[in-house]
N, C-alpha and C positions, 0 to 999 in steps of 0.2 A: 504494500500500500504506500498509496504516494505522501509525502508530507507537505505541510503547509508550503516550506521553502521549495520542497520542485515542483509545486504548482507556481510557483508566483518564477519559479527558474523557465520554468517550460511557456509561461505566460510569455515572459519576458525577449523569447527568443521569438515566438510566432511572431508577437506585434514585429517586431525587429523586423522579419522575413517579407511580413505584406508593406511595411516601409520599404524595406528594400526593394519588394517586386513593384510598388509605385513609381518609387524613384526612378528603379530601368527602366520601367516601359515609359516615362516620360525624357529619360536619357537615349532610346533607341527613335525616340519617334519627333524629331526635329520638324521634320518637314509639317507635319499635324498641328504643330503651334503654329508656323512658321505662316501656313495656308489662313487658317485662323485668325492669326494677326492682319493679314492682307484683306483676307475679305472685309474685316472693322475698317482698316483703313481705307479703304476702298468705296465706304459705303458715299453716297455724291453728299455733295456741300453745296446746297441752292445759295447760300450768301455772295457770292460775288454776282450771280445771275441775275438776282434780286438788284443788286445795286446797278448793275450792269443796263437791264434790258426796264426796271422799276417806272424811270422816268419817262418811257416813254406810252405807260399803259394811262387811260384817261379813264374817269368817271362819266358816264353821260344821264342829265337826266333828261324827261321830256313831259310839256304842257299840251292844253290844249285848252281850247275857248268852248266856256259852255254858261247858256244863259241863266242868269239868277233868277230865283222863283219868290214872289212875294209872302211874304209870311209862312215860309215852306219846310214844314219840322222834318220832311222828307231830306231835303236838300243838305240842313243840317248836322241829319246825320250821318248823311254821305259823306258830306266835308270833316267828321267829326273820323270817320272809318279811316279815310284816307290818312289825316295826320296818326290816329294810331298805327296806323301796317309800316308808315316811316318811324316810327317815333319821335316825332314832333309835338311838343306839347301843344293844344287847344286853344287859341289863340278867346282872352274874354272879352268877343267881339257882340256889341248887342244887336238881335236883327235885324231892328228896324231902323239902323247904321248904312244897311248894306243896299247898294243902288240898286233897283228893282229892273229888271228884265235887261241887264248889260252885260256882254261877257267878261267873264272872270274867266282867268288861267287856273286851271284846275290840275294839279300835277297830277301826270299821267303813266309815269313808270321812272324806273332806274336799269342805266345798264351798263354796259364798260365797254373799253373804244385802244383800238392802240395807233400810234401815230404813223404815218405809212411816208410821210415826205417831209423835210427842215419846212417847207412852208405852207405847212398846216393840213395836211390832207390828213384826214383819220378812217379808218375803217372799221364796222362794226359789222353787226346785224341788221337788215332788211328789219326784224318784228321790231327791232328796241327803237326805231324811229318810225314806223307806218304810222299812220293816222295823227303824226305830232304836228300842232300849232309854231311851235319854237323848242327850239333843242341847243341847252346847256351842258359846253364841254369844258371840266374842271381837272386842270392838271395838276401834276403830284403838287407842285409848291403853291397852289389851291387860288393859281391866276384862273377869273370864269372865261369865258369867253360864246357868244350866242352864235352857233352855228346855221352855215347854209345846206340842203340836202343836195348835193352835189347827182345822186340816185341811186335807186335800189331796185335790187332782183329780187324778187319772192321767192321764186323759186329753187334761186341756190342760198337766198335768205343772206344776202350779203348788200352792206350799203355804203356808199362813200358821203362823210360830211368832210365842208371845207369850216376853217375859222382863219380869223385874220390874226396871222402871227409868223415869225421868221427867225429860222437860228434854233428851230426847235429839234429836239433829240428821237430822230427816227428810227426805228426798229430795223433790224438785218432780217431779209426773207431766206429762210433756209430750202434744201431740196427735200422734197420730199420724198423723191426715189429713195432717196440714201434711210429716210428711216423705218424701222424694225420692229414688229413686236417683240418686248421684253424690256426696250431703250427706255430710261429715263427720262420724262418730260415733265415740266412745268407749268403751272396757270398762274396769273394774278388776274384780279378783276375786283368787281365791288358787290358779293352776295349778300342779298338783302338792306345793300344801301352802304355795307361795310367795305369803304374803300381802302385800295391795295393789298387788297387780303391775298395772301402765297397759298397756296395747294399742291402737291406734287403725289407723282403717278409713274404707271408705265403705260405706254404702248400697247393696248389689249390688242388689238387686228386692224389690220387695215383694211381698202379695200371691202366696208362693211355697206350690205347693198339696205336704205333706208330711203331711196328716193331714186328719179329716173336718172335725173343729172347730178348728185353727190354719191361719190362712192366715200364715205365717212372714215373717218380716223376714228375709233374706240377706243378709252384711254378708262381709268380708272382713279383718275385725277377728281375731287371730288368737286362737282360743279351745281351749283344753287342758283336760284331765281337773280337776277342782277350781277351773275357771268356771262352773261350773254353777252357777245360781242368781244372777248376779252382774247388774249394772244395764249396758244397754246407752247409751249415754249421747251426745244432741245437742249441738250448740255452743250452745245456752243453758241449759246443767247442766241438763237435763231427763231423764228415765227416759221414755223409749221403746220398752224391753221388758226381756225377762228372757231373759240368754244361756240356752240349753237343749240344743242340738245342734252336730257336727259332720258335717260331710260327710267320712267317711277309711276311705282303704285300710289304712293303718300302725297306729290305733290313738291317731295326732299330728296335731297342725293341718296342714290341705294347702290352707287356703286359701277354702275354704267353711264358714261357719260360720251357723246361725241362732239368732235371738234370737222370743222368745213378743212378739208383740204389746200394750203396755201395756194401752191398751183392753179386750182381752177378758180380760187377766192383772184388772185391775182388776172386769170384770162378776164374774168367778169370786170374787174376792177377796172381793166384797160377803156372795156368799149365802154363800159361807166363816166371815163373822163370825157372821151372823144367824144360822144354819142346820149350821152343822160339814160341810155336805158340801153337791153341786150338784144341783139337779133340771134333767134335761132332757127337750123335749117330742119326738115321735118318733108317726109316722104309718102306720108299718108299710108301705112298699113298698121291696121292691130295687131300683133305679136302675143306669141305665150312659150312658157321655156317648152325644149327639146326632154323629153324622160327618155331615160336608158331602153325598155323597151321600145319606143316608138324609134329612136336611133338604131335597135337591131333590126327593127322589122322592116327597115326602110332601105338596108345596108349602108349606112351612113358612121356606121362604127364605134363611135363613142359618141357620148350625149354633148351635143355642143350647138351652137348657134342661137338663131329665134326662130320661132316656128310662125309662119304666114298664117293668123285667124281670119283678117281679112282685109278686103284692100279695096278705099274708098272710091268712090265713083270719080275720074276724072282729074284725079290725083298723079302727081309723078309718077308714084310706084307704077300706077293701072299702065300709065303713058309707053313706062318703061319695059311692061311684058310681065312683070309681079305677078303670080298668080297665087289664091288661096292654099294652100299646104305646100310652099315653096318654102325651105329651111334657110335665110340668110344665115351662111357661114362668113363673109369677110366683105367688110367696107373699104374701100380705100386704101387692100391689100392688108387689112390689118384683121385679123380674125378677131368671130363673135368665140368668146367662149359659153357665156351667158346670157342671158336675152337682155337684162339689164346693158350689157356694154354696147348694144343696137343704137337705142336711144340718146347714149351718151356723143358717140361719134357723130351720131348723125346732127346732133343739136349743135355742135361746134363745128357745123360744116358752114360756108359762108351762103348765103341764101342765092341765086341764081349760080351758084357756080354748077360746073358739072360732076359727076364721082362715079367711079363702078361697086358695083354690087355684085358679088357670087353669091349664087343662089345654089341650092342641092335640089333637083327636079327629078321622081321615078330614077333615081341608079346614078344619075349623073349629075355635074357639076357644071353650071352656065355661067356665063358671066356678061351682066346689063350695064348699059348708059343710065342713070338718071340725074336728072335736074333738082335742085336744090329747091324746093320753096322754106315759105319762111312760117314760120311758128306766130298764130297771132299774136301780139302784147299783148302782156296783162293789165287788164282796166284798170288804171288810178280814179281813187276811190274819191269824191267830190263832194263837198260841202252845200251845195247851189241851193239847193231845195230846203222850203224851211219844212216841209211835211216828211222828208226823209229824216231830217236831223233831228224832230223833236216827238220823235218816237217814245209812246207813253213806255216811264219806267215803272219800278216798284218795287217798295223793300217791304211788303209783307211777309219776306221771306226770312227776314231775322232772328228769329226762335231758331233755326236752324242754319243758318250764317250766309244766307242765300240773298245777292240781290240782282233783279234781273230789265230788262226792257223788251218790247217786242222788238220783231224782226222788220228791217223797213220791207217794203217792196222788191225792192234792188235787189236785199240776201235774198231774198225767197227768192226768183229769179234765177239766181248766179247758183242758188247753192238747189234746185231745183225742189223747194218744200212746199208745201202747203200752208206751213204755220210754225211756232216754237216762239221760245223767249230765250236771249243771248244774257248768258251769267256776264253781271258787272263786277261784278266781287265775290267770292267764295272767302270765308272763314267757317273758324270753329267747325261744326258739326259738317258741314259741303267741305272744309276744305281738307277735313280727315280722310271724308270718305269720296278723296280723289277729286273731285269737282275743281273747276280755276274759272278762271276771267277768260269768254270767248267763246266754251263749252256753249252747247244751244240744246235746252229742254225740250223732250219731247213728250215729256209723260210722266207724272207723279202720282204713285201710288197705284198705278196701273189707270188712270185718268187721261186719256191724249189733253197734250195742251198746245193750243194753237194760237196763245195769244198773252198776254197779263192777264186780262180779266179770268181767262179759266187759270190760270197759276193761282189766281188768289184765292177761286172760288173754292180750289182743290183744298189749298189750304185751312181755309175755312172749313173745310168737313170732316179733315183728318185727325186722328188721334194724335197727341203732340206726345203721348207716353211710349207709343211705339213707332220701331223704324219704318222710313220712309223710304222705300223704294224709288230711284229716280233714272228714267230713260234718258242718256242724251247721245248728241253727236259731237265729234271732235275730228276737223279734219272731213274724209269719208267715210267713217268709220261707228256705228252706233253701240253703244254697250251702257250697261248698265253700273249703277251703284247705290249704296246703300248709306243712308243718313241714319245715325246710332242717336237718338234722345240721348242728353246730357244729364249727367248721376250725380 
């Protein structure tokens, strides 16, 4: 039997041993530190970039004229919603102060701008200036200055403002070829009114198909309501695109974010200067992708191109010999892989020019002449009418954070309805349950709503204790959501 001393002997040697075997294994394994240490050191340092590319990101806000209402507790506490979502204190202004049926500048959003030329040319987003009266651009050492809309593309959602100033600190456009999902990138911008705020990310994919003419940059940079417009930014202070999008349930970053490709932000930018607005070329056929089976059964071999659904009367394509279930495989010698990249080619072709088209035809591959036409402009949207512009609103929606107006004539129209009411404001309870500013009601409570008067009727009938079902559209796109009563 062992004694106390060669327990405490035999103790003394094990510990000794597994020191020992620590010690070697971190004496045999250099390189394990070594990697270790480099990846810490390695990890990026946004601080020079910040300072670097900082000065050249702007804040931009934007107004717009909307008439005062006489003794209108509506109105006030429009105005009242407003300064909270800024947080601006409530100005203890008495109403019957307030000039009666004149327009007042009504702030109408926040977003962020980066300088593109020393003598004031800034680029943003197409949404963060649509519909603005006057647009203030506020740089880092907090000079304002009232911007011109130089113009914008809805479409690729991109806009150039001028301001009057010189010697100012322009951003470096980088290539976009050159970057990689996994690379390091950058945001500043002003979320929620919070100017210069830094965010950093990577490169989730490129090439992300959300639109006919953006192939999007997805980044995981975290991007919030008032980034818009703001510079997505490489590890060699370069502008790589313009934040524009998020991907969200809540209405708040969840982690997918996209930014406008510099490249084509810059094609647009150009004919923006030269031209106030974008020509694009357009061939007149419907399109839908190419599936693997209809590729085998066709012998066309792998799934590629756009598949011919149909082709308008009278159109180039028709002109050019286009026929219905005709495969364009390659525009302008550059192959379709996707039906997406159809579109794109075609809309940065110059409008009367000429271009070939190969087509895949029953087993064979043809190759046509066609003419370019031009893509109609998008209608700017006009103030003229006082019956379009003073379209009944209504916040009987605020028990549940909803406030709305009808649709003029023009949406219904443009956007082919019958009726709905356009959310002016979403908070609280709408703006949990996904709802914003723009969203257009269709239905509450399983109730169609074709106008205010049935929104408020609905309201009026429904239980305020339980959830409210709400139909809308965003976009073309209809889906619902759900208003949760407040506990």
């Amino acid at each position: 039997m062992m004694s106390v001393l060669d327990w405490k002997l035999l103790r003394s040697v094990a510990l000794a041993g597994v020191f020992t075997s620590i010690a070697g294994w971190t004496a045999v394994s250099p390189s394990v530190a070594l990697a270790q240490t480099a990846v810490v050191r390695n990890l990026p340092d946004f601080t020079d970039l910040v300072e670097q590319v900082g000065p050249s990101v702007v804040n931009i806000r934007t107004t717009e004229k909307s008439l005062g209402r006489a003794g209108g507790a509506a109105m006030d506490e429009e105005m009242a919603e407003f300064f909270r979502r800024f947080g601006v204190p409530i100005p203890n202004m008495p109403r019957q102060q307030r000039p009666q049926q004149q327009p007042e500048d009504q702030p109408r959003g926040v977003g962020s701008g980066f300088i593109l030329t020393p003598d004031g040319l800034v680029m943003t987003n197409a949404h963060v200036v649509e519909g603005a009266d006057e647009v203030i651009v506020t740089l880092t050492d907090k000079r304002e200055f009232k911007a011109k809309i130089v113009g914008s593309d809805k479409r690729t959602d991109v806009a150039l403002v001028k301001i009057d100033a010189t010697g100012l600190p322009a951003v470096k456009v980088g290539d976009v070829s050159r970057l990689k999902a996994g690379e390091w990138v950058m945001a500043i911008g002003s979320p929620f009114g919070l100017e210069n705020t830094v965010t950093a990310g990577i490169v989730s994919a490129k090439q992300r198909d959300t639109g006919d003419y953006l192939p999007f940059i997805q980044t995981d940079v975290a991007i919030n309501p008032g980034n818009s417009g703001g510079p997505l930014i490489n590890m060699r202070g370069e502008v790589v695109g313009i934040n524009s999008q998020i991907y969200s349930r809540s209405g708040g970053f969840m982690g997918i974010s996209f930014a406008i490709p510099m490249d084509e932000a810059m094609r647009v930018s150009d004919q923006l200067r030269t031209a106030g607005r974008v020509t694009r070329g357009r061939i007149g056929v419907q399109i839908g992708p190419v599936t693997k089976d209809v590729a085998e059964s066709l012998g066309l071999g792998k799934a590629q191109g756009a598949l011919v659904t149909g082709v308008e009367s009278g159109s180039p394509a028709e002109k050019a010999g286009v026929e219905a279930g005709d495969i364009i495989t390659k525009f302008e010698g550059r192959p379709i892989e996707k039906v997406a990249d159809l579109p794109r080619l075609v809309g940065n072709a110059k409008p009367g020019s000429k271009s070939s088209l190969t087509v895949f035809r029953r087993g064979q591959s043809k190759d046509l002449a066609v003419t370019i036409a031009e893509i109609e402009p998008d209608k700017v949207a006009t103030k003229t009418a006082d019956k379009e512009e003073r379209a009944k609103s209504s916040n009987a929606g605020q028990h549940v954070g909803l406030a709305v107006r009808d649709l003029t004539d023009a949406q219904k129209r443009e956007l082919k309805l019958k009726g709905g009411v356009v959310v002016t404001a979403a908070s609280e309870g709408a703006a949990r349950a996904g709802l914003r500013e723009g969203d257009i009601i269709l239905a509450l409570a399983n109730s169609e709503v074709l106008s205010v008067k049935d929104f408020e009727a609905v309201l009026g009938k429904v239980d305020k204790s339980k959830t409210l079902s709400v139909l809308f559209r965003r976009g073309e796109w209809a889906q619902y959501a759900l208003i949760r009563p407040a506990r």
